[in-house]
N, C-alpha and C positions, 0 to 999 in steps of 0.2 A: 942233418940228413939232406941227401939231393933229392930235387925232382927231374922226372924226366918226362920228356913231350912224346907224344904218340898220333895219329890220327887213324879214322878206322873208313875205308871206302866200301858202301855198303849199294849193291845192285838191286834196284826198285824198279817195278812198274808203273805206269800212271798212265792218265790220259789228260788227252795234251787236243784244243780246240784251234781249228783254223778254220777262220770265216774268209765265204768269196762271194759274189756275184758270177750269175750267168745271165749275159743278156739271150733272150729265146724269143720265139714269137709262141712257143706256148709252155705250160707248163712241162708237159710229157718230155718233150725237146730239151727243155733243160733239165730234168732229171739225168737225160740220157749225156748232154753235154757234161753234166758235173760226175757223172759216174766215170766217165772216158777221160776227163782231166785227173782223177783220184788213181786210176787204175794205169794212166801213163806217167805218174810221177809229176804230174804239169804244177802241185802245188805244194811242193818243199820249197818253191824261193818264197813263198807267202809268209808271214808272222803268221805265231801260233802261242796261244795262252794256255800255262799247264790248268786244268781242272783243279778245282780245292778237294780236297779232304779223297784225293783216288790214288792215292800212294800203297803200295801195298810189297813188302820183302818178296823179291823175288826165292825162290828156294832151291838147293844145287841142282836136285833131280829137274826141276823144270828147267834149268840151267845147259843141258845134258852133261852133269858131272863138274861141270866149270864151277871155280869161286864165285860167290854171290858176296863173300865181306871178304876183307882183305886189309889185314891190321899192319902198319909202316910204322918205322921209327922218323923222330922229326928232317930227317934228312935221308929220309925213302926208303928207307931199309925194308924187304918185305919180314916181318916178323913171323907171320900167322897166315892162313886163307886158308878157307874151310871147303874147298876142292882142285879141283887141277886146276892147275894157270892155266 
């Protein structure tokens, strides 16, 4: 009997931590600095460590309708996906 390889790409949510410094002269000010670097994008070149145990299947309809798994054969074949590409 043969075997055959498969792998299965499955879309997850999680949360994901990125630590930074704001230098301020006061607290307030740096709230307001760290709000305005988040909301301008200023801290994607930053590292960021995924959270333990916050994995959770994302599901098609939260998807809007798009694949959340998507089964391949070992040399990428799409087999299977359980909504619209």
């Amino acid at each position: 009997m043969k075997t055959f390889d498969f792998y299965l790409d499955q879309k997850v949510t999680t949360w994901m931590r990125t630590k930074f410094e704001v230098e301020s002269t006061s607290e307030e000010l740096a709230w307001q600095k760290a709000k305005d670097m988040v909301n301008n994008g200023d801290t994607d070149s930053i590292p960021w460590d995924e959270l333990t145990d916050t994995q959770e299947q994302l599901s098609v309809e939260d998807n809007d309708g798009f694949s959340t798994q998507e089964l391949y054969t070992n040399d990428g074949e799409l087999v299977y996906s359980n909504g619209k590409s």
